[in-house]
C-alpha positions in Angstrom: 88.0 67.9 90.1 89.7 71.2 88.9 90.5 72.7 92.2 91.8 75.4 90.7 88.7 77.6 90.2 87.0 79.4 93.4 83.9 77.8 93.1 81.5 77.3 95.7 81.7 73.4 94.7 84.8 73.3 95.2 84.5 74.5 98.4 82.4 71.9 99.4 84.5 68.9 97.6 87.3 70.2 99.8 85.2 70.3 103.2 83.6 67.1 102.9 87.2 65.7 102.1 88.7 67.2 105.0 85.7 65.5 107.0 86.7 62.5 105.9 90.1 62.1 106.3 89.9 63.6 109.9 87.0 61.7 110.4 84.8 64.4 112.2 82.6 63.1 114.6 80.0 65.6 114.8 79.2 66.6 111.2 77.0 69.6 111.8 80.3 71.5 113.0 81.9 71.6 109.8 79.4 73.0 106.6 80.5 73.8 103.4 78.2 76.8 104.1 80.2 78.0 106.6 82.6 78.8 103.9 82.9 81.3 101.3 85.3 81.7 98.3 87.3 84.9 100.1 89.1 82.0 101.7 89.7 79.6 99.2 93.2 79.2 98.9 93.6 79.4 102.8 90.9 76.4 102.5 92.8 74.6 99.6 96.1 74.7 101.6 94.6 72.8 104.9 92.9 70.4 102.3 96.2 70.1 100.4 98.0 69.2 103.7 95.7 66.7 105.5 95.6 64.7 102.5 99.1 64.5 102.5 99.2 63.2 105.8 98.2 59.2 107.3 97.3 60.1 110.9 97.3 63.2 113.1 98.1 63.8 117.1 95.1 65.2 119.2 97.0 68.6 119.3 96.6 68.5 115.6 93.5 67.9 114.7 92.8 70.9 117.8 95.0 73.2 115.5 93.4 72.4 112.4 89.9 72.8 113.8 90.6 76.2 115.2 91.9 77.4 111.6 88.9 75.9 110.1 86.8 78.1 112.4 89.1 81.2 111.8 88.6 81.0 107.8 84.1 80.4 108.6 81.8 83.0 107.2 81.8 85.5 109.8 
């Protein structure tokens, strides 16, 4: 995957990735529609970083759920 193009499938690769690894519980919170390519590389840099990391602390996952929110359609 060429994440180097704004494209709105790359958005949602990078969404459902970052799903994954944090393993979201409740699914419907987090939609690649809620996401638009003004915020891509904002996006690409919390994808780049949770994939870098194994595990993360409660006051973590809290910070990078309130970015998430902050970069959502508004």
């Amino acid at each position: 995957m060429d994440l180097s193009q704004k494209t709105v499938e790359n958005v949602e690769f990078m969404i459902e990735k970052i799903k994954e690894k944090l393993r979201v519980l409740n699914l419907g919170a987090i939609k690649p529609s809620h996401f638009d390519e003004e915020m891509y590389e904002e996006l690409k840099e919390i994808y780049e970083m949770v994939l870098r990391k194994n595990s993360f602390s409660p006051n973590e996952m809290q910070a990078l759920a309130e970015e998430l929110g902050n970069l959502r359609k508004k």
